[in-house]
C-alpha positions in Angstrom: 86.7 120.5 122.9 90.0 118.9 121.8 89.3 115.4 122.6 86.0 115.7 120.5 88.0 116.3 117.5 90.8 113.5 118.6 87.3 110.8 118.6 87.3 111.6 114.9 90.2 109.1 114.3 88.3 106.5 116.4 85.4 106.4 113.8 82.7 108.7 112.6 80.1 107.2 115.7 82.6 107.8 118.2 82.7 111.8 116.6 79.1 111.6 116.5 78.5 109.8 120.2 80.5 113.1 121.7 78.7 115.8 119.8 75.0 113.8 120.4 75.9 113.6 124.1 77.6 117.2 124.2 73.6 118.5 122.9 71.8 117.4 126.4 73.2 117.5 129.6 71.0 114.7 130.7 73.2 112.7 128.4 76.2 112.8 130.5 75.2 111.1 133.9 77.3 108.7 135.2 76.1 104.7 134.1 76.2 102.9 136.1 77.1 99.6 134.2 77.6 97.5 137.9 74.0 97.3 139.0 73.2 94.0 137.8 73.7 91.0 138.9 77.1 89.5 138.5 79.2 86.6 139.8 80.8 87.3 142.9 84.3 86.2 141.5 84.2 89.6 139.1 85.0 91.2 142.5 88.9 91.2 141.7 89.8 94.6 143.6 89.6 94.5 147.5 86.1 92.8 147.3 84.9 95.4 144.4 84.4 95.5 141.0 87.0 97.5 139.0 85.1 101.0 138.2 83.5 101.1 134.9 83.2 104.0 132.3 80.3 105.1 131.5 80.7 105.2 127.5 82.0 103.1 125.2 84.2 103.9 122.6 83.4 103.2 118.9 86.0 101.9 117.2 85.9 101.9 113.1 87.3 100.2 110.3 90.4 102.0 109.7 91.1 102.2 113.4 90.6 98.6 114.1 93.2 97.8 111.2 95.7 99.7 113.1 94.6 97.8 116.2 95.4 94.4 114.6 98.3 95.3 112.8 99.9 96.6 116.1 98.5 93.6 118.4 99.4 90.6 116.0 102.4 92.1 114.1 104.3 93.0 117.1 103.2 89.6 119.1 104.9 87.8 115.8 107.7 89.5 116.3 107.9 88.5 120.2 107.3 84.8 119.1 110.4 85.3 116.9 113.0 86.3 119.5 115.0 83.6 119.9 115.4 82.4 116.2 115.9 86.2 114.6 118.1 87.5 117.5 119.6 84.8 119.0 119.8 82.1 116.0 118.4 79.5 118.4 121.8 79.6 120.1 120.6 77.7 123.4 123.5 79.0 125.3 123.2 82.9 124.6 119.3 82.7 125.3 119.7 80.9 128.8 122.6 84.0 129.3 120.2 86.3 128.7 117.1 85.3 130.1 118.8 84.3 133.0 118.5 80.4 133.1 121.2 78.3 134.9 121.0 76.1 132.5 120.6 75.9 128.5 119.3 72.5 128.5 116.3 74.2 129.9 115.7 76.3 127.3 116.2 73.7 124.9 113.7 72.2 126.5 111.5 75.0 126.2 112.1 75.7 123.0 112.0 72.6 121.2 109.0 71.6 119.4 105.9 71.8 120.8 106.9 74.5 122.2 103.6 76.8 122.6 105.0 79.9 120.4 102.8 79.4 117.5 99.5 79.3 120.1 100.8 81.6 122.2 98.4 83.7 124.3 99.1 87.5 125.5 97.4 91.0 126.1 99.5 93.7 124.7 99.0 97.5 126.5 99.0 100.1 124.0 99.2 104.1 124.3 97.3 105.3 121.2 99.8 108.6 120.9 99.6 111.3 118.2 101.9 109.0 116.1 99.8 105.8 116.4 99.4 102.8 118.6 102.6 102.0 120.4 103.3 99.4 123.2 104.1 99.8 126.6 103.8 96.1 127.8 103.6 92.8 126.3 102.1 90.2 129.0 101.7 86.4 128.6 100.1 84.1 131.2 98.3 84.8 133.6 96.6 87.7 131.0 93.3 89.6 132.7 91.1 91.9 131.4 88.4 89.1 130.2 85.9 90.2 132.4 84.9 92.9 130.6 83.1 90.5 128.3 80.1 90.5 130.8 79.4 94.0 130.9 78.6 93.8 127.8 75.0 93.9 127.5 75.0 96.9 130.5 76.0 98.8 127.8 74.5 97.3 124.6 71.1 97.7 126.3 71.3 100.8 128.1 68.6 103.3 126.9 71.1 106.4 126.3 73.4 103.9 124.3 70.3 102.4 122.7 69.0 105.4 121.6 71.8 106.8 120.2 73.0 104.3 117.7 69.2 104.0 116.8 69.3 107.8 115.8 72.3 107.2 113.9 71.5 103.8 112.0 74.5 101.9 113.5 74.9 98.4 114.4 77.5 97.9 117.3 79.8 95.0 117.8 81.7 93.6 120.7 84.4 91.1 120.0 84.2 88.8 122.7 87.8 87.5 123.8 86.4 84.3 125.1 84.5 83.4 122.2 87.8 84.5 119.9 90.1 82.4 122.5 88.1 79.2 122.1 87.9 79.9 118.1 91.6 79.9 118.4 91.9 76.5 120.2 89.7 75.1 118.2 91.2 76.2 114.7 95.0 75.4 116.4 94.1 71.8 117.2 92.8 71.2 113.9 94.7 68.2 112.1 96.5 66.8 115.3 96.2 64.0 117.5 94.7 66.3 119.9 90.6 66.3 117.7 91.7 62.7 116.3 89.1 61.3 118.1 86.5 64.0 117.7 86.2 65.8 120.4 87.7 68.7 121.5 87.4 69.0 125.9 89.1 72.4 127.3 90.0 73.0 130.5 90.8 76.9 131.6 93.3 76.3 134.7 92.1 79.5 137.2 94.1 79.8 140.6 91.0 78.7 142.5 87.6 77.1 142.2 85.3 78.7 144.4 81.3 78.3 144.4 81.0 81.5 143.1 82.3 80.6 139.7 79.6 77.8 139.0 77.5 80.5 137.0 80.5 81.4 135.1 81.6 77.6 134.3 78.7 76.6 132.3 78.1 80.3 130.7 81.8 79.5 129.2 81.0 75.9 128.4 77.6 77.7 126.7 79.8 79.7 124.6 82.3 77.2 123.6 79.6 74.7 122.7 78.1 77.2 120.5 81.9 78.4 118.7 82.2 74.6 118.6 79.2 73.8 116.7 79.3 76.8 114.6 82.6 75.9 113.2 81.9 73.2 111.0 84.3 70.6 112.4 81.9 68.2 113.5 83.8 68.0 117.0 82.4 67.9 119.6 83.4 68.8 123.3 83.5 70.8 126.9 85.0 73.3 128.4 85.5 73.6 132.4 86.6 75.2 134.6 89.3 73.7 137.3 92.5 74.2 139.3 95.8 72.3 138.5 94.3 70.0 141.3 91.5 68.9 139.4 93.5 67.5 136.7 95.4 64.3 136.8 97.6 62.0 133.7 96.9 58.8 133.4 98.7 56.2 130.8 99.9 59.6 128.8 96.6 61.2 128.8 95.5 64.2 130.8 91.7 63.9 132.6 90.0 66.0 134.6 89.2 63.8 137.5 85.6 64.5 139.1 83.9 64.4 135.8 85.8 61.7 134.2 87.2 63.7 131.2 89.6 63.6 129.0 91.1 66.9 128.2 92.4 67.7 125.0 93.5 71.3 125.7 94.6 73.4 128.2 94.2 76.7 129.0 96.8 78.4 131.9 95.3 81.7 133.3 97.2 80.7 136.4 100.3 81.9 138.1 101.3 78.3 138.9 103.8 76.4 137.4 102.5 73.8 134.8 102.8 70.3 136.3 105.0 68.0 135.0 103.1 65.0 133.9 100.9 67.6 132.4 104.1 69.1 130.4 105.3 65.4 129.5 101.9 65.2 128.0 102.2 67.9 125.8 105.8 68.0 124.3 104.3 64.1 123.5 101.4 66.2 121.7 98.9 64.3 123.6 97.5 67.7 124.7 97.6 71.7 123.8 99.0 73.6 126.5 98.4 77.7 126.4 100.8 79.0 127.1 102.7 76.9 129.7 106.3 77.2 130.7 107.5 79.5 127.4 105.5 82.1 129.6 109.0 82.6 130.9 110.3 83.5 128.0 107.4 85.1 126.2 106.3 87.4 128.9 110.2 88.8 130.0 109.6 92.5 129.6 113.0 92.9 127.9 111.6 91.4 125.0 110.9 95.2 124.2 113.8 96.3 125.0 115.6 93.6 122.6 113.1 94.5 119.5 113.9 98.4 120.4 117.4 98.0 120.4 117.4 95.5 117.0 114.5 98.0 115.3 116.3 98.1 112.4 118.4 95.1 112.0 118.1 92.9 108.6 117.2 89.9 110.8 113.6 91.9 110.2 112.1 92.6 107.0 111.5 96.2 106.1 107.9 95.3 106.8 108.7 94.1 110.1 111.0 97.4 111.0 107.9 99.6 109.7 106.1 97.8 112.7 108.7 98.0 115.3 109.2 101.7 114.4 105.7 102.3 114.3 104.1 100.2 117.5 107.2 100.3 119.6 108.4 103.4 121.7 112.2 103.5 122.3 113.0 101.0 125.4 116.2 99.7 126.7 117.8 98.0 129.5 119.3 100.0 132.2 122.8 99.5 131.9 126.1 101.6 132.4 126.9 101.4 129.0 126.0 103.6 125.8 122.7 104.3 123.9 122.0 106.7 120.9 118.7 108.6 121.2 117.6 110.9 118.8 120.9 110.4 116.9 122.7 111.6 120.1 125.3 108.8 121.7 126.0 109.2 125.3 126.3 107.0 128.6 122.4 105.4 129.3 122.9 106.7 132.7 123.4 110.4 132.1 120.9 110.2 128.8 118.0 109.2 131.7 119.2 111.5 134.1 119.8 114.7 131.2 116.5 114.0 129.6 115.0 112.5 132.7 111.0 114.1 131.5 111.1 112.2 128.3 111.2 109.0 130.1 109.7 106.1 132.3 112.1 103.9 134.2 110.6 100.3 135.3 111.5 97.2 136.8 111.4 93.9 134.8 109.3 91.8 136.5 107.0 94.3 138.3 102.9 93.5 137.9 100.1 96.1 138.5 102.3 99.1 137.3 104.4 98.2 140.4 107.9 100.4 140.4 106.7 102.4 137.6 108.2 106.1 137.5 107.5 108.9 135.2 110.7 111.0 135.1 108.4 114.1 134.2 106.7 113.4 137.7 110.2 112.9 139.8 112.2 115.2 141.4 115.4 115.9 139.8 117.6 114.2 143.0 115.0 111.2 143.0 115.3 110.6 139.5 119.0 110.8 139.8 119.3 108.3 142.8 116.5 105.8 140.9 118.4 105.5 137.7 121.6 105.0 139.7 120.1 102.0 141.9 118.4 100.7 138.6 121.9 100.2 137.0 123.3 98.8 140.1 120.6 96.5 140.8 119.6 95.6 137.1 116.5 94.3 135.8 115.3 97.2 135.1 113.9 99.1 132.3 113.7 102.5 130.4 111.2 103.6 127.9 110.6 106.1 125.7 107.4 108.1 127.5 104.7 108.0 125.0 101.5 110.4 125.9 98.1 109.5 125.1 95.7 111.2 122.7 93.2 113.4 125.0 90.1 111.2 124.9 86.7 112.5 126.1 84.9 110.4 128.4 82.1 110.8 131.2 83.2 112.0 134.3 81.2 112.9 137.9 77.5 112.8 138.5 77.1 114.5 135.4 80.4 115.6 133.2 82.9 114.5 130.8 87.1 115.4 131.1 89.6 114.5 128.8 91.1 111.4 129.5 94.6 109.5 129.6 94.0 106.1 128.0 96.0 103.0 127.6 94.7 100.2 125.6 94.7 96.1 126.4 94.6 94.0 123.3 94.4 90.2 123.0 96.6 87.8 120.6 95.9 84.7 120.2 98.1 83.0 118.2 98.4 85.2 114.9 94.6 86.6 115.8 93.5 90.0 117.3 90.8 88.7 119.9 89.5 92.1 121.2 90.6 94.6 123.5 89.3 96.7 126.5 90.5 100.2 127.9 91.5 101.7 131.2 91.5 105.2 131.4 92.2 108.1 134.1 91.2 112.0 134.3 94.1 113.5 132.4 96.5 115.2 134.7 95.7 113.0 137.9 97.5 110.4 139.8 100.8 109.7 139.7 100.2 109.0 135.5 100.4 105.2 135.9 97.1 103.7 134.4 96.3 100.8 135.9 93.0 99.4 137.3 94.4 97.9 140.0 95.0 101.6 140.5 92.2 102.7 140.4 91.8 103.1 136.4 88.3 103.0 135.5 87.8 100.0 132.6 85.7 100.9 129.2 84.8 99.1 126.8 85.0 98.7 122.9 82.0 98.7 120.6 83.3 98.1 116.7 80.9 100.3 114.5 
């Protein structure tokens, strides 16, 4: 089949995984990877676990070089906005952005500010022509929980028995593990570890019982990056709600176990409290990512690095990335836009070559407003792109097809699949990735879990 030739580019196991399975029919029932036991809070999607794929995909040497050259390269570039394209000027980012007023974002942006930290999952189509992004998100990022499937799959006999035939050792690159390394290696050197310890908090939205089991297996893991890192620090890592956290006399404690806290973690939609943001522009605490989430995570940061691709504000290194990782995106606007050397009105571009591209709103979650011209009606298409100009704050992009994986499907199957790709950066590291996937030619050809996407996992070989 086609997509057994496409896992080729993945990594010889993954080539191998399709033709072993493709040899007993046996080999392709459905896993499935939920049956243990698992913390109630995993239950993310109307009281269920997001559906998991049965395989894993094997990712290789060369492949995973693309990966990180795609996730950190192109994150750089996000971090650099506001100096290469808008020289700092204050007043021209607050325009943009849409701030009232620019003392805010000099606020933001002056140091600490949180860039050089920064946390965010980048969604990638792996297309015939490479990795290229769809999304960058900062903040409240997800895709973590992935990390305790991992030994469903490690252990599972099919999976087991497979990579024994074959003499392979499989890796999984836990994002946890790689977040903490991160904070740990950032704080190095400033007030922050001056007294030798290192406390973490991870801000969640709520607290719940059900997450006890989950607190201390992170504080297990963390203790264990901590002492393998040869710091000689010391430290926790909790757990806790913005509630839980208090400043007193400049320092930030979490107040039921009498802790200071030396860095925090925000995987929470709420807005970082004040004291807590006093604290850290005093660099009495690490804050990831805080308030620059509002600049960081505006989806028409693509749509500036599209539209600036080749500008010598970048290097010709940096425009090799932006041409290679980032699909044609642009604001929808009345004005012109040159596509494939053509010049013409945005407007009528969209509505002329309406299958080649995606329109989306700015600030939509959960593939929320996303339309597929090649999946509108003409008329619809046509009335969309003309509210999305009158309205604003909205997008266009470049559609950008996946390669035709083959994954398990049914009972007892496999199907080509569409694919998009979530990788983590943290700071100027690739901390893992995770997949969500969908029977190609089905749904409405937005992947999304919250969607219905099944989630896969990646095994580096």
């Amino acid at each position: 089949m086609k997509g057994a030739a496409v896992a080729a580019h993945l990594s010889p196991a993954a080539e191998s995984f399709l033709a072993w399975v493709a040899r007993e029919p046996d080999r392709q029932r459905h896993i499935d990877h939920l049956a243990g036991e698992y913390p109630d809070w995993l239950r993310v999607h109307g009281g269920k676990f997001y559906p998991l794929q049965s395989w894993p995909t094997f990712v290789g040497a060369a492949k995973l070089a693309e990966i990180e050259r795609a996730t950190v390269e192109l994150t750089r570039l996000v971090r650099a906005i506001p100096e290469r394209l808008f020289d700092n000027d204050h007043r021209r980012i607050a325009a943009y952005y849409g701030f009232r007023h620019e003392a805010l974002i000099s606020l933001l942006l002056e140091p600490p500010n949180a860039l050089d930290g920064m946390l965010v999952r980048n969604d990638y189509v792996d297309s015939p022509s490479g990795m290229q992004c769809v999304e960058v998100n900062a903040g409240q990022i997800g895709g973590w929980q992935l990390r305790y499937f991992e030994q469903s799959y490690r252990t599972h006999p099919l999976i087991v028995e497979f990579l024994a035939e074959e003499g392979l050792e499989a890796c999984y690159r836990d994002p946890v593990a790689s977040l903490v390394q991160h904070v740990i290696a950032h704080n190095l050197g400033k007030p922050t570890t001056a007294g030798g310890a290192l406390n973490v908090v991870i801000v969640v939205p709520q607290l719940g019982a059900a997450m006890a089991h989950s607190r201390g297996e992170l504080d297990s893991v963390y203790r264990g990056v901590l002492a393998a890192s040869g710091t000689g620090l010391t430290g926790t890592l909790l757990l806790a709600t913005f509630a839980d956290l208090s400043v007193r006399e400049g320092q930030v404690w979490h107040a039921a176990e009498r802790l200071p806290v030396h860095a925090v973690v925000e995987l929470s939609p709420q807005q970082t409290p004040e004291p807590i943001f006093r604290c850290f522009k005093a660099g009495r605490v690490s804050l990831y990512n805080g308030p620059i989430n509002t600049l960081a995570g505006d989806k028409r940061n693509l749509a500036l690095l599209s539209e600036h691709a080749e500008s010598p504000v970048f290097t010709a290194a940096e425009r090799a990335v932006l041409r290679d990782c980032l699909p044609w995106t642009r604001l929808v606007a009345a004005g012109p836009a040159t596509w494939r050397g053509v010049t013409m009105p945005l407007p009528e571009l969209l509505i002329a070559e309406r299958e080649d591209f995606v329109v989306k709103p700015c600030f939509g979650t959960q593939g929320q407003g996303v339309v597929l011209g090649s999946l509108a009606a003409p008329e619809a298409w046509s009335r969309l792109v003309h509210r999305a100009v009158a309205q604003g704050g909205w997008l266009a992009q470049e559609r950008i097809d996946s390669r035709p994986y083959l994954y398990q499907l049914g009972n007892r199957g496999q199907a080509v699949h569409d694919v998009v790709w979530g990788t983590f950066c943290f700071g100027d590291t690739y901390g893992g990735g995770f997949l969500r996937m969908v029977p190609h030619g089905t749904g409405d050809g937005i992947i999304n879990a919250a969607r219905g996407a099944e989630e896969g996992i990646l095994l580096e070989v």
